[in-house]
C-alpha positions as CSV (number, residue, x, y, z in Angstrom):
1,X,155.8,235.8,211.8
2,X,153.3,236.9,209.4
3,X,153.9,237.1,205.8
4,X,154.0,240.9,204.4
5,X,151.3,241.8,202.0
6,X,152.0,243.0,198.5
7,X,149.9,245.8,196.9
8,X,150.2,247.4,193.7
9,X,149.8,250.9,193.0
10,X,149.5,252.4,189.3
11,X,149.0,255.8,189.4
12,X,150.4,258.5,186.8
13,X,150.8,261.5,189.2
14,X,154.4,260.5,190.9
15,X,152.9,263.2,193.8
16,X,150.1,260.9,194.2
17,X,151.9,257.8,193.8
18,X,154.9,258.5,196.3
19,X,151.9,259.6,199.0
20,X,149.7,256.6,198.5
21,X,153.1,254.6,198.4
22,X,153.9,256.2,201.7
23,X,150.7,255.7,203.4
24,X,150.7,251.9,203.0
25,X,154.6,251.7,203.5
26,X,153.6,253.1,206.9
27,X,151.7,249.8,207.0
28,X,154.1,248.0,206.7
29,X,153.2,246.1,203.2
30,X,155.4,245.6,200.4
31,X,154.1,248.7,197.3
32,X,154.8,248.2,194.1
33,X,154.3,251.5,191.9
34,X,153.8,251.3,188.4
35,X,152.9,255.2,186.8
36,X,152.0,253.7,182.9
37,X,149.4,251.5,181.3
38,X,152.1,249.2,179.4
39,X,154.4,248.7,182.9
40,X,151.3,248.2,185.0
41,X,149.9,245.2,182.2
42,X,153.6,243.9,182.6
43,X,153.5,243.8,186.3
44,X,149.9,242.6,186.7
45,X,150.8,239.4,184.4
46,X,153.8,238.5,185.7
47,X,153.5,238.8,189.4
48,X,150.9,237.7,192.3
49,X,149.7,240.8,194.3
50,X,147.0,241.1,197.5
51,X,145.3,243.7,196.6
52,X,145.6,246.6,193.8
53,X,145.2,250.2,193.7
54,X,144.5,251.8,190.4
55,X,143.9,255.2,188.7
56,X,141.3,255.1,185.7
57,X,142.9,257.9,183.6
58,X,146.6,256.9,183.1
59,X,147.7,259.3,180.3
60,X,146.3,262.9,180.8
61,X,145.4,263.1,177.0
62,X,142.9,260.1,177.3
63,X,139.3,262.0,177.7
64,X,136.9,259.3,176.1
65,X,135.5,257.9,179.6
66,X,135.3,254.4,177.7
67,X,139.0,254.6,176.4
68,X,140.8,255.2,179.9
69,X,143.4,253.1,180.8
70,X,141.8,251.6,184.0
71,X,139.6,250.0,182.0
72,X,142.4,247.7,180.4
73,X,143.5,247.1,183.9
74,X,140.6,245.7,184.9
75,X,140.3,243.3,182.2
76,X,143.9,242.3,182.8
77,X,143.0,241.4,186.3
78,X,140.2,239.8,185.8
79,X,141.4,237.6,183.5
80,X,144.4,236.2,185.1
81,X,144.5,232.3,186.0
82,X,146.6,232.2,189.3
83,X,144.1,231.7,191.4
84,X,142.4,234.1,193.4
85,X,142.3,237.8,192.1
86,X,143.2,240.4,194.3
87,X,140.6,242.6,195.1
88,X,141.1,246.4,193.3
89,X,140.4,249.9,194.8
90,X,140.1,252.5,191.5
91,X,140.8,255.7,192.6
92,X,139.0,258.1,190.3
93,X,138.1,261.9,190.0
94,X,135.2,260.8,187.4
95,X,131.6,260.2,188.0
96,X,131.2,258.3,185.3
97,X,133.4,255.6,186.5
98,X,130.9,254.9,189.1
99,X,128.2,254.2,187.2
100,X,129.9,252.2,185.0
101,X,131.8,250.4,187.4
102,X,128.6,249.1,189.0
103,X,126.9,248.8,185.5
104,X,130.2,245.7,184.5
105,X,131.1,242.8,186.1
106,X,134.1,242.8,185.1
107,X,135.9,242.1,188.3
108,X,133.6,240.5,191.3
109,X,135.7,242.8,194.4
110,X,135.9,246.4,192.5
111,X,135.9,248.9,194.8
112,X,135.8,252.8,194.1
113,X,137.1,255.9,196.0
114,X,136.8,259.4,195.1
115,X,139.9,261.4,194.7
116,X,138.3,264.3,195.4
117,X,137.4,263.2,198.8
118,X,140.1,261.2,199.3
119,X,141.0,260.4,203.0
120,X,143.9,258.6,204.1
121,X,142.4,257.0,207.2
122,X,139.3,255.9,204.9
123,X,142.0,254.4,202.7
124,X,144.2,252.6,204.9
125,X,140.9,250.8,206.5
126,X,139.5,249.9,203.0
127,X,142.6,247.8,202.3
128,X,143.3,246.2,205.3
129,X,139.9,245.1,205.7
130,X,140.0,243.3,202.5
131,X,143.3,241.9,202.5
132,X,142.6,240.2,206.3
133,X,138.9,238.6,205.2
């Protein structure tokens, strides 16, 4: 039997959270759902995930596009030292997380998704194809 995949989700809006959750529970992976920057750093350090799922703009009050709290969780991830990173799919509404995104290295298997044209089906695929490569 195959070993069950474990994917982390941080994501501030619990409606959001508890549908992504959902979608990959359907899956049949094990989710892990963090909804704050200081839980989510906590979880990241402390345990080994396949892939993550992050929102840039944890705390609704952050507007500087350089200040978000995705940011911080990319640099988390990418400097971990157990092995392997797990890849990360950043789920943002802004455009400038895009550009910026591409413009950094910080993490060598970033990938970005619009919320505003979110589609399930699209998001399912994306993670399954990069947890089984």
């Amino acid at each position: 039997m195959e070993e069950r995949k474990k994917i982390l989700i941080i994501e501030d809006n619990i409606d959001w959270l508890l549908y992504l959750k959902a979608c990959l529970e359907e899956q049949e992976y094990i989710v892990i759902t963090e909804n704050n920057l200081n839980s989510a750093l906590i979880r990241v350090n402390s345990e080994k995930f396949d892939f993550i799922t992050t929102n840039m703009q944890l705390n609704e009050l952050t507007f500087d596009a350089d200040k978000l709290e995705g940011w911080q969780i990319l640099n988390a991830v990418g400097n971990l030292n157990n092995g392997s990173l797990p890849p990360i799919l950043v789920i943002t509404g802004f455009t400038e997380d895009y550009i910026k995104l591409k413009s950094k290295k910080i993490h060598s298997d970033v990938l970005l998704m619009d919320k505003g044209r979110f589609n399930r089906k699209d998001f399912i695929s994306v993670i399954s194809n990069q947890i089984n490569t």
